[in-house]
C-alpha positions as CSV (number, residue, x, y, z in Angstrom):
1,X,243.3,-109.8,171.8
2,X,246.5,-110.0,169.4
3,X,248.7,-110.1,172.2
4,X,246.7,-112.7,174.2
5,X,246.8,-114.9,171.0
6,X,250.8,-114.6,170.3
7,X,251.4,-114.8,174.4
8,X,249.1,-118.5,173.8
9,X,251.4,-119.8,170.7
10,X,254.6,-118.7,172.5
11,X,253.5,-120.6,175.8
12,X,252.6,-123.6,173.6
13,X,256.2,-123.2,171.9
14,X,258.1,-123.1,174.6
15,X,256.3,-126.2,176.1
16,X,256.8,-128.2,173.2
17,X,260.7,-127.5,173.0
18,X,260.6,-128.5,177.0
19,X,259.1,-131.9,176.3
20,X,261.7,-132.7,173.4
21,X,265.0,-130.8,174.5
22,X,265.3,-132.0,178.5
23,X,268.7,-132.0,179.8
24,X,268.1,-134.3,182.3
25,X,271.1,-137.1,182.7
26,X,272.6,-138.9,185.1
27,X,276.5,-139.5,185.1
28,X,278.1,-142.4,185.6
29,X,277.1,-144.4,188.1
30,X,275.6,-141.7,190.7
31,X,272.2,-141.2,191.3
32,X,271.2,-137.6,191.0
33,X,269.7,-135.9,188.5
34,X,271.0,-132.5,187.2
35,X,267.8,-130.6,185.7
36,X,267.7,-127.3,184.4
37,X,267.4,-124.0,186.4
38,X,265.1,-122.2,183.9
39,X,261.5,-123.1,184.2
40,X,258.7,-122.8,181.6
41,X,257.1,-119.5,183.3
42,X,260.4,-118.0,183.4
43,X,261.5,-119.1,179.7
44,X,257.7,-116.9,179.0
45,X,258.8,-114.2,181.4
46,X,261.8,-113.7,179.1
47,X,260.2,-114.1,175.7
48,X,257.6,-110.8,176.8
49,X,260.4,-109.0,177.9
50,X,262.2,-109.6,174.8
51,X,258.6,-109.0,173.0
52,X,258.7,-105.8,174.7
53,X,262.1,-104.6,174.2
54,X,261.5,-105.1,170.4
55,X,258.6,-102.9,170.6
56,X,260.2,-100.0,172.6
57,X,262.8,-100.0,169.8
58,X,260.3,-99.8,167.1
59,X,258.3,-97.0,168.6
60,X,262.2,-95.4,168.9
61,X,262.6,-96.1,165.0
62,X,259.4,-94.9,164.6
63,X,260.0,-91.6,166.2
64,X,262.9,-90.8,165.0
65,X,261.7,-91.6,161.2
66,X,258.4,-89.2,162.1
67,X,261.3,-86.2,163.6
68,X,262.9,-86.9,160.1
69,X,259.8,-86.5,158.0
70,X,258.6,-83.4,160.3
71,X,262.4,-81.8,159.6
72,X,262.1,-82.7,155.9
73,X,258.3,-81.3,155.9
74,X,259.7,-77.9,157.6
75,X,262.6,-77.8,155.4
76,X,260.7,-78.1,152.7
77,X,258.1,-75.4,153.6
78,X,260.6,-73.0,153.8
79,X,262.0,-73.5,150.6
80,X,258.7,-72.9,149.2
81,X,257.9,-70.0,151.3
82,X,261.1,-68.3,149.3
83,X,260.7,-69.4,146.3
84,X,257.0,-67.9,146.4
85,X,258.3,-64.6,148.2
86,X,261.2,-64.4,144.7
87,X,258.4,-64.9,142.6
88,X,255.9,-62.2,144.4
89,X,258.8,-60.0,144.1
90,X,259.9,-60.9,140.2
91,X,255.9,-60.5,139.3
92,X,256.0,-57.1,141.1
93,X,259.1,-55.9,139.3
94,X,257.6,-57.1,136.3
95,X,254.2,-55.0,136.9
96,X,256.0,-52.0,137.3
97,X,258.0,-52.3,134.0
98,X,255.2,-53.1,132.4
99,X,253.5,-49.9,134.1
100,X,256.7,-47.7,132.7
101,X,256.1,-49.1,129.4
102,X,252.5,-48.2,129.2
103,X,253.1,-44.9,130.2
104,X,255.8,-44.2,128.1
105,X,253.5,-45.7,125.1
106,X,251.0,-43.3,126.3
107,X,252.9,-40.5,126.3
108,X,254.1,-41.2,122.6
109,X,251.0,-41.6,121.7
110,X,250.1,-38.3,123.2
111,X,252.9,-36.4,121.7
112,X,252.3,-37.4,118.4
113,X,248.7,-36.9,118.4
114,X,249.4,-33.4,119.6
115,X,252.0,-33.3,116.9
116,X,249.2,-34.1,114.1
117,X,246.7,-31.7,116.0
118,X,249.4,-29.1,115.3
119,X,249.9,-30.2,111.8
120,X,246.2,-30.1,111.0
121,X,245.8,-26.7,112.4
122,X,249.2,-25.1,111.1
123,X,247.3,-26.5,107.9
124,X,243.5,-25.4,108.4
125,X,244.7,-21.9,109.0
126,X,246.8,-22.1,105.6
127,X,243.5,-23.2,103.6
128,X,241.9,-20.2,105.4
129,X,244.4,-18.1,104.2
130,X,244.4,-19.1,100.9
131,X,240.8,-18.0,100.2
């Protein structure tokens, strides 16, 4: 319906600029008339195929600006796709640190437990002694 309505204003442009802008003369003293060649269906003819050679060169801007966004998307997805792959990998190696250090905690803490077990037996068996 849009294009029916802009077709209607350009047909009723380009008849008004006929009436007004007619190169009709006569020279001199001869008789004939010299009119123009381009008639008002052709003058439309040309304005929708300039109307559509504007839109096939939008839809090519168009195109190209959605391959650009769809390149900048990938792109984009990738980077994050390593950046979460360097951080799955910095958390793991982080884990297992953390995993060492528990167990080397543990085992200190078993050690010295062990160590006062000792000392609280080496000295229960002197208070036996002793009596």
């Amino acid at each position: 319906m849009k294009k029916l309505s802009l077709l209607a204003a350009l047909a009723v442009a380009f008849s008004f600029s006929a009436c007004n802008n007619s190169s009709n003369s006569s020279e001199g003293t001869s008789d004939t008339i010299v009119a123009d060649t381009t008639t008002l269906g052709e003058q439309i003819d040309e304005g929708v195929d300039s109307m559509k050679e504007a839109g096939e060169e939008a839809k090519k801007d168009i195109n190209a600006a959605a391959d650009e966004v769809k390149a900048d998307a990938k792109t984009t997805g990738e980077g994050i796709k390593g950046d979460l792959k360097a951080a799955k990998e910095d958390v793991g190696d982080a884990a297992k640190a953390a995993g060492t250090d528990i167990k080397d905690a543990a085992n200190k803490v078993a050690d010295k437990t062990k160590e006062g077990y000792n000392n609280i037996k080496e000295s229960l068996k002197k208070d036996s002694t002793k009596k």
